[in-house]
C-alpha positions as CSV (number, residue, x, y, z in Angstrom):
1,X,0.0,0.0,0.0
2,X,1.4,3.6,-0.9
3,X,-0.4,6.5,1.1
4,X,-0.9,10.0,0.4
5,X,0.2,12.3,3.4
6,X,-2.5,14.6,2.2
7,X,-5.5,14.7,4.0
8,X,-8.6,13.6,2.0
9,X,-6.3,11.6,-0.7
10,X,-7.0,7.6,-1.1
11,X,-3.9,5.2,-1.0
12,X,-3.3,2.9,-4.1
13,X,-3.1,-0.8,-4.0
14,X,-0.4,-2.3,-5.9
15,X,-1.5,-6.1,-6.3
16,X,0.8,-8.3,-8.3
17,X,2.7,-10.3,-6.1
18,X,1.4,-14.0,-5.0
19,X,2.6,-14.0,-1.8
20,X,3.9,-11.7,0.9
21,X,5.9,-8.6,0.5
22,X,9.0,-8.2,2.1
23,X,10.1,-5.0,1.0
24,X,9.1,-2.0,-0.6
25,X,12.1,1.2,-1.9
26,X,11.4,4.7,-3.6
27,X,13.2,5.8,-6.7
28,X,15.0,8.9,-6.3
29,X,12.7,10.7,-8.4
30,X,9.9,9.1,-6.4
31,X,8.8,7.9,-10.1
32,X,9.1,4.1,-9.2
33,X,8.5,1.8,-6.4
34,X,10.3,-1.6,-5.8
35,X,9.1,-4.5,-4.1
36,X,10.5,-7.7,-2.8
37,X,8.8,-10.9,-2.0
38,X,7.9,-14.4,-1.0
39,X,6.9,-15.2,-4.6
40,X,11.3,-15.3,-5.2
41,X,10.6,-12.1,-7.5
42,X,11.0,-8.0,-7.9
43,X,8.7,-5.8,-9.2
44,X,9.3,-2.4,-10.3
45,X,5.9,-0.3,-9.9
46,X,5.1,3.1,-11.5
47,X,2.6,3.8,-8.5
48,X,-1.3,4.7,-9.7
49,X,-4.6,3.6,-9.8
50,X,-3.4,1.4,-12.8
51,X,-0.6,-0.2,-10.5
52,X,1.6,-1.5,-13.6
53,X,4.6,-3.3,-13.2
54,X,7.2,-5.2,-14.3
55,X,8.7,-8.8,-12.8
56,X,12.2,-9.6,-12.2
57,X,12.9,-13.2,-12.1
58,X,16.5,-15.0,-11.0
59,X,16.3,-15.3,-7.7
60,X,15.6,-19.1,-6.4
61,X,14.6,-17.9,-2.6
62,X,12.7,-15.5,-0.6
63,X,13.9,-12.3,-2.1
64,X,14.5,-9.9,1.6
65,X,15.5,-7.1,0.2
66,X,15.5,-4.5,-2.9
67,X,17.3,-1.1,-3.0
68,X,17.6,1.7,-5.9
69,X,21.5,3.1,-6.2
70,X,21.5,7.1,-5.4
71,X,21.1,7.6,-9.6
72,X,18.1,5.5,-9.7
73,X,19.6,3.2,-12.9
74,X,20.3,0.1,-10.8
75,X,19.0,-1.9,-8.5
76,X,20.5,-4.7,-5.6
77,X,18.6,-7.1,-3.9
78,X,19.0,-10.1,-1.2
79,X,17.6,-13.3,-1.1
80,X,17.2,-16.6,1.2
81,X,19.1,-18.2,-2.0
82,X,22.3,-16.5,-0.2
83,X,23.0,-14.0,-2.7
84,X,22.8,-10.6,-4.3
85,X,21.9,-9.8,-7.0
86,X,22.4,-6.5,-9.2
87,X,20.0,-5.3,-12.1
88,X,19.6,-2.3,-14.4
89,X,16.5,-0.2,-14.2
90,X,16.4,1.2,-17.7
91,X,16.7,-2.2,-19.0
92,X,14.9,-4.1,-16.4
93,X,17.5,-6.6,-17.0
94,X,19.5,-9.2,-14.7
95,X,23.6,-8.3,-14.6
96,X,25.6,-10.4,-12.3
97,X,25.2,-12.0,-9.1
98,X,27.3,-11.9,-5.3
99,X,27.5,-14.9,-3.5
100,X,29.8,-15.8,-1.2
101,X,27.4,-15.0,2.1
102,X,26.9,-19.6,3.5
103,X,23.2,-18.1,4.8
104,X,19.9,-15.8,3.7
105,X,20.7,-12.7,2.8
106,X,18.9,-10.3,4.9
107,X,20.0,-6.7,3.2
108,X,21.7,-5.0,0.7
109,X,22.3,-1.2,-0.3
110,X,24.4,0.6,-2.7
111,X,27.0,3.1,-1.1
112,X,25.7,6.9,-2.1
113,X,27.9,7.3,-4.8
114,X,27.1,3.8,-6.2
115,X,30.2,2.1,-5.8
116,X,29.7,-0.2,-3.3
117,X,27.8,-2.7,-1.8
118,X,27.1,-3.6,1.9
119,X,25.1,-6.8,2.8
120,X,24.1,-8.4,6.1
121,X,23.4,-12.2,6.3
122,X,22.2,-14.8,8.8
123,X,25.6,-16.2,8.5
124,X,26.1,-13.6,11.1
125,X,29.0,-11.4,9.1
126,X,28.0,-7.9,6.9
127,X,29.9,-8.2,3.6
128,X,31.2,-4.7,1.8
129,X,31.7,-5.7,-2.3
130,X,33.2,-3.6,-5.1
131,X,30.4,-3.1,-7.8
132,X,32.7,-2.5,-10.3
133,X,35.2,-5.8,-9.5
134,X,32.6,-7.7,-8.3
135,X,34.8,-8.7,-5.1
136,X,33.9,-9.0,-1.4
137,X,36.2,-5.9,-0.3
138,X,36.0,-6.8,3.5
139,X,33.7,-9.1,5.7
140,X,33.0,-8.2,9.5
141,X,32.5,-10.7,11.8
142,X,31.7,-9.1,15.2
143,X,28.0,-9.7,15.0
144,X,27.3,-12.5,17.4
145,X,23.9,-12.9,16.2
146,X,22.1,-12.8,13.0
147,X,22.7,-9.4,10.8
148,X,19.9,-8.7,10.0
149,X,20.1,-5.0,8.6
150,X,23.0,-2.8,7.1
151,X,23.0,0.8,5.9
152,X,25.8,3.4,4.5
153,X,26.2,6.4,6.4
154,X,24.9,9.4,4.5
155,X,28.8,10.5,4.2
156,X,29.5,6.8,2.1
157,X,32.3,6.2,5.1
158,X,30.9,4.4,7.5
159,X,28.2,1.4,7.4
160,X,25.8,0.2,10.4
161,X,24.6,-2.9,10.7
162,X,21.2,-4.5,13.4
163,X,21.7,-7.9,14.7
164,X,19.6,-10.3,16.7
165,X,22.4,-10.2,19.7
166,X,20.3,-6.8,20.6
167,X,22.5,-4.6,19.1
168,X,23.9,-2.0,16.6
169,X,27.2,-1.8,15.5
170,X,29.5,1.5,13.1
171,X,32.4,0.4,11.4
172,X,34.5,2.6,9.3
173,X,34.7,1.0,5.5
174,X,38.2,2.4,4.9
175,X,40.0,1.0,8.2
176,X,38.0,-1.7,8.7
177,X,37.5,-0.5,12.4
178,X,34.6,-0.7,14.6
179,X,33.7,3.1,15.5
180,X,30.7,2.3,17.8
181,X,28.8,-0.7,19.1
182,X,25.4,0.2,20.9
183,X,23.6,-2.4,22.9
184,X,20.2,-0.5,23.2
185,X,18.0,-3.4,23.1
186,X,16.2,-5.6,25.0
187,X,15.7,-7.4,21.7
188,X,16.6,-8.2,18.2
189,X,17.5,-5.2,16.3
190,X,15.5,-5.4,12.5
191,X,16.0,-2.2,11.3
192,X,17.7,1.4,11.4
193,X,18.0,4.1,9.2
194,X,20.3,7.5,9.1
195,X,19.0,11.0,9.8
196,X,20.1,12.9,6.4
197,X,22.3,14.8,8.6
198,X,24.2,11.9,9.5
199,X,24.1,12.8,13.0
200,X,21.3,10.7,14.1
201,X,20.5,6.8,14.1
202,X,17.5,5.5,14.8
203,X,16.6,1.7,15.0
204,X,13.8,-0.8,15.2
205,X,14.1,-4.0,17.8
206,X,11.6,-7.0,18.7
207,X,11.6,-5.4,22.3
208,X,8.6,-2.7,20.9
209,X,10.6,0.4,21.0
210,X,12.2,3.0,18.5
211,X,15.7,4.4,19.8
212,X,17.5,7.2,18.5
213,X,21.2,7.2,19.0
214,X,23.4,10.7,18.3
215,X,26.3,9.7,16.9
216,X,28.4,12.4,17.4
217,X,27.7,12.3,21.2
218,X,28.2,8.5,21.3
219,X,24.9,8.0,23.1
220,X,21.1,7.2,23.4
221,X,19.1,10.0,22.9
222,X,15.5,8.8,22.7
223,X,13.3,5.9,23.7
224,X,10.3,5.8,21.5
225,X,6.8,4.0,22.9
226,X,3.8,3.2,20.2
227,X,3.8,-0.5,18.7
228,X,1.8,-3.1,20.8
229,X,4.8,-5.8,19.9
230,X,8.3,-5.8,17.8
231,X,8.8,-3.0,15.6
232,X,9.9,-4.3,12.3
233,X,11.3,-1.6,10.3
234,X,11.6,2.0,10.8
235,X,13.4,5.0,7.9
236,X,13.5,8.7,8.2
237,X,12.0,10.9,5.3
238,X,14.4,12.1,2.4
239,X,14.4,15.4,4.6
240,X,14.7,13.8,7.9
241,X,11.7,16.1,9.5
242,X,10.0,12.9,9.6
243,X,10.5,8.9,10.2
244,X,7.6,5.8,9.7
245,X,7.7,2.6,11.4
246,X,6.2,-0.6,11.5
247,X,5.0,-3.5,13.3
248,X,3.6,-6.8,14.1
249,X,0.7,-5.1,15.6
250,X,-0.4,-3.9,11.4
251,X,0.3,-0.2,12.6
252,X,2.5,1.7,10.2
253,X,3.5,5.2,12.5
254,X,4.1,8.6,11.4
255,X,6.7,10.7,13.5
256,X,7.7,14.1,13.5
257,X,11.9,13.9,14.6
258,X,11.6,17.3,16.2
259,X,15.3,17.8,15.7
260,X,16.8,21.4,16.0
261,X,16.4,23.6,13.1
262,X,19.5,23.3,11.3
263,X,18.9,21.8,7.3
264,X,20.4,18.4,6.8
265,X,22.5,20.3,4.0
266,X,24.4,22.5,6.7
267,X,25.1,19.5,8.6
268,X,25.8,16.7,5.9
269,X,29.5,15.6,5.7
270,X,30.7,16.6,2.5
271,X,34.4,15.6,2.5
272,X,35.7,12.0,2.1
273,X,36.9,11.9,6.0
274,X,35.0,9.9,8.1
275,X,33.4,11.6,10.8
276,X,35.0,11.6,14.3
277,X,32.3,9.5,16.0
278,X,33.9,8.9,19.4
279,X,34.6,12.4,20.6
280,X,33.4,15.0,18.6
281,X,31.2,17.9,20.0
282,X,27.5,17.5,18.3
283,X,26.6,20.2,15.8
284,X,23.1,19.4,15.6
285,X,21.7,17.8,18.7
286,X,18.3,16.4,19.3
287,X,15.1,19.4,20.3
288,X,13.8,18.9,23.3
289,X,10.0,20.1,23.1
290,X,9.9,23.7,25.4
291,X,7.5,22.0,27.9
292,X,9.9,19.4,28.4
293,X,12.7,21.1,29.7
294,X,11.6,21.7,33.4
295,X,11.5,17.8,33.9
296,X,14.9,17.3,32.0
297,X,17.4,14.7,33.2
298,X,21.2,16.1,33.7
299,X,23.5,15.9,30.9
300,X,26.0,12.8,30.9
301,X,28.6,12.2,28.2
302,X,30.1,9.1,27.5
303,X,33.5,8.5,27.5
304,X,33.8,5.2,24.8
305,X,31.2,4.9,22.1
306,X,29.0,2.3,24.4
307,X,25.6,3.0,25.1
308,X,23.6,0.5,28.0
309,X,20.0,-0.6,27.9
310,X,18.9,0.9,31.1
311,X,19.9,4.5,30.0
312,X,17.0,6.4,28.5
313,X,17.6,9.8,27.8
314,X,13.6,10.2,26.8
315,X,10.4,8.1,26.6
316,X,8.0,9.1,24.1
317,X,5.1,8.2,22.1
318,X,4.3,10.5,19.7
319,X,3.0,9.5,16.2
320,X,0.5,9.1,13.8
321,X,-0.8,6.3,13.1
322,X,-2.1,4.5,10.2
323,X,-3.9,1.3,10.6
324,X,-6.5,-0.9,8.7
325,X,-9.6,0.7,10.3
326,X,-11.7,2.3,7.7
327,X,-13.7,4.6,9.8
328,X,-9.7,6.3,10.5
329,X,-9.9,6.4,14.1
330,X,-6.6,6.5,14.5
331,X,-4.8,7.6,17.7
332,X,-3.0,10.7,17.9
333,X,-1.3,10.7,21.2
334,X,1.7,11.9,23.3
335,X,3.5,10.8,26.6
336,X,7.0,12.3,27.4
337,X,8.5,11.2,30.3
338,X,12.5,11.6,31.5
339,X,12.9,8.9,33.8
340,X,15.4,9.1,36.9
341,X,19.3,7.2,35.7
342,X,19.7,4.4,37.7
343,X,22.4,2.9,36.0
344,X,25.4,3.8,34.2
345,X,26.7,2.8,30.5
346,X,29.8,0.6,31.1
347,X,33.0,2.7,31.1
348,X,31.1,6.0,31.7
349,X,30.0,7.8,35.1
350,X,27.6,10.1,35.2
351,X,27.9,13.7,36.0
352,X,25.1,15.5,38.4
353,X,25.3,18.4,40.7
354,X,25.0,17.2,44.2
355,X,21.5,18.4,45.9
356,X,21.5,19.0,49.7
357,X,18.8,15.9,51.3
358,X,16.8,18.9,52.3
359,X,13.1,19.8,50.5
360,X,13.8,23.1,48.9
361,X,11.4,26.2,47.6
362,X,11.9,26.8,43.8
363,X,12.1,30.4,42.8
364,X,8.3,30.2,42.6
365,X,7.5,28.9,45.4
366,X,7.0,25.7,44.9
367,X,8.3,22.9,46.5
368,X,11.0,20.5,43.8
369,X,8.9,17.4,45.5
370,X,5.2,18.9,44.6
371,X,6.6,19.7,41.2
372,X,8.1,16.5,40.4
373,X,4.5,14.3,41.5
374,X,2.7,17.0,39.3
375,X,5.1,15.8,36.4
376,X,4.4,12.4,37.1
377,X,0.5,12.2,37.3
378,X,0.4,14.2,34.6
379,X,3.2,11.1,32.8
380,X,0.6,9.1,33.8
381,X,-2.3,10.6,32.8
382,X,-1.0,10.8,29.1
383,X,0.0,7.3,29.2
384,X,-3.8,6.1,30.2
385,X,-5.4,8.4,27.6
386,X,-2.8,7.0,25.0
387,X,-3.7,3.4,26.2
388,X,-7.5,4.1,25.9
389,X,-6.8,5.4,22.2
390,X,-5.3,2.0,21.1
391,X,-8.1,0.3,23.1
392,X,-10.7,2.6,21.2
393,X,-9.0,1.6,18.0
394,X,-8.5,-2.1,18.2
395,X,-12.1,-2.3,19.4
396,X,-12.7,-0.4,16.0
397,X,-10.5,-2.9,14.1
398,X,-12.4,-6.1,15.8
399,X,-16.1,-5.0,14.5
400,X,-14.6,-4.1,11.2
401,X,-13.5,-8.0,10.9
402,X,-16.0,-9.3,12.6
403,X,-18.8,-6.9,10.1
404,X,-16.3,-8.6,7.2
405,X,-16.6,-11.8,8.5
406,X,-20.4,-11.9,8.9
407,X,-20.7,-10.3,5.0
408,X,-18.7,-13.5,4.0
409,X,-20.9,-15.8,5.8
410,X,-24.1,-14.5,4.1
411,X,-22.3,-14.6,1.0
412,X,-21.6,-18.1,1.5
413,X,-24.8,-18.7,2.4
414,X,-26.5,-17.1,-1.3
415,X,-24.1,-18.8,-2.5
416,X,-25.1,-22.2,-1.6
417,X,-28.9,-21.1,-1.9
418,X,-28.1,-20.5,-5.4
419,X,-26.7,-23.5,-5.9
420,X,-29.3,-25.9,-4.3
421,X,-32.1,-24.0,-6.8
């Protein structure tokens, strides 16, 4: 399904394949759609009402993956068969074939400037190949899980790949070195996708959350709350003012980044060094909504590029949401809360003024202790009214199938009325 952002606008319904859909990738020109599916084929869509498209046939396996190079001319996919495979888009034409991954093939994508290849694989290793040569450049094996999704740095220097061991690991392509390793998760890590910028990362993990990760910093900025069960896949907008994600629950989400101001041009690297992402002051640092600020936790920088689990710089759940429902009830909630640090990230302290164990006035008046349980119930109340939203809508989404299931049974039942005159 391809929706229109507009309000009022219908989405089309590309129908072609003959079994599940795997994966779905934009053009550059936003002229053609890609898909990847069950059915061990690719089909290039020019998305309408007409939904016509073309089949791409050489795969032998569950085809994962499909990605258009930054020019729009090629296209590389992945497959269960345990390679990759490269086509041209003009032609619509099979060219040449990768194989050298002893497992599926989760995910491939072209470098920005087209000449290379990343690929992750459930033989735990992400692959980097020369387009041009045709040769696996370098293999890294730190992954002690499944990889299950790679992507190139908007600067073409670095890669980052998701695994099933919970985590998300940077590597520079040109050393060969690991830059960053963040083990976020509660879960296994499907997806992530760059902020334009470069300076954000945001990933999608079987443990229900979003997490956004500033890489310049070296830590965890954001916890994100909305999917009722493991968020599958998650990309930010060509412009990075928005991301989507998606879930087991059938929900595809909306979000609105809320980043600072500056344009993802300003910010974008546009030399051929890779960007210092151990120590390097941020340049563009994640927004913190003006209401928010009062109930802000204290600042804490890391001192190696490891991020724990238990540090949550933010909890949100702000999206919106579009589900199957067709009277669009869908819920448009938010529930911000900065939860107290607990823990530390290995190899980091934490730096926080020391407060006296005293109760004391702020300047207005009020007491630090009244303002924090204020914070809270109102935490709380946002949480309940978000909860009765989803409870509003999947009460919605039961008496739609329950109405389509009682339409089938009468049909079923002219049907064999019919029959028996």
């Amino acid at each position: 399904m391809i929706w229109n952002m507009k309000p009022q606008m219908r989405s089309y319904r590309l129908a072609g394949h003959k079994d599940a859909v795997t994966c779905v990738h934009f053009s550059p020109s936003g002229h053609l759609v890609a898909s990847a599916s069950r059915d061990k084929t690719v089909r290039l869509w020019v998305p309408s009402l007409k939904a016509e498209s073309t089949s791409f046939r050489a795969h032998t396996g569950t085809v994962r993956s499909v990605n258009f190079s930054a020019d729009g001319q090629w296209l590389v996919t992945a497959s269960d068969d345990k390679s990759i495979k490269v086509w041209t888009v003009h032609r619509q034409k099979f060219l040449f074939s990768l194989s050298q991954h002893i497992n599926w093939v989760r995910c491939a994508k072209f470098s920005p400037d087209g000449r290379l290849i990343v690929s992750s694989s459930d033989d735990k290793t992400v692959k980097l190949w020369d387009k041009n040569s045709r040769e696996c450049v370098h293999s890294f094996y730190e992954h002690a899980g499944y990889a299950n999704h790679v992507d190139f740095h908007p600067s073409g220097t670095c890669i980052a790949a998701a695994s099933t061991d919970n985590s998300v690991k940077v590597w520079d392509i040109r050393t060969h070195k690991m830059l960053q390793h963040y083990p976020v998760h509660s879960g296994a890590v499907n997806s992530l996708s760059f902020h334009p910028s470069g300076n954000f990362l945001i990933t999608a993990a079987n443990d229900s959350t979003l997490k956004i990760m500033d890489l310049l910093e070296g830590k965890l900025l954001y916890t994100l709350h909305g999917h009722q069960g493991p968020a599958t896949c998650v990309a930010f907008s060509r412009t990075g003012e928005y991301f989507a994600s998606g879930g087991s629950d059938d929900q595809v989400m909306v979000w609105k980044s809320n980043f600072d101001c500056t344009t993802c041009a300003d910010v974008r690297f546009q030399h051929n060094t890779a960007p210092d992402l151990h120590g390097i002051s941020a340049t563009s640092t994640a927004h913190v909504p003006y209401h928010l600020r009062a109930s802000e936790p204290h600042s804490q920088t890391c001192s190696v590029a490891e991020v724990s689990n238990t540090t949550d710089w933010h909890t949100i759940s702000h999206a919106h949401n579009l589900g199957h429902s067709s009277h669009n009830k869908t819920p448009h909630s938010q529930s911000i809360r900065a939860p107290s640090i607990h823990q530390h990230p290995p190899q980091a302290q934490a730096s926080s003024p020391q407060h006296p164990p005293q109760a004391q006035a702020s300047d207005n008046g009020v007491s630090p202790a009244l303002t924090s349980t204020l914070e809270r119930i109102v935490n709380q109340l946002d949480i309940l009214t978000q909860t009765v939203s989803i409870l509003e809508q999947r009460l919605t989404l039961t008496e739609d199938k329950l109405k389509e299931c009682l339409e089938n049974q009468v049909d079923m039942a002219q049907q064999q009325l019919h029959s028996h005159g």
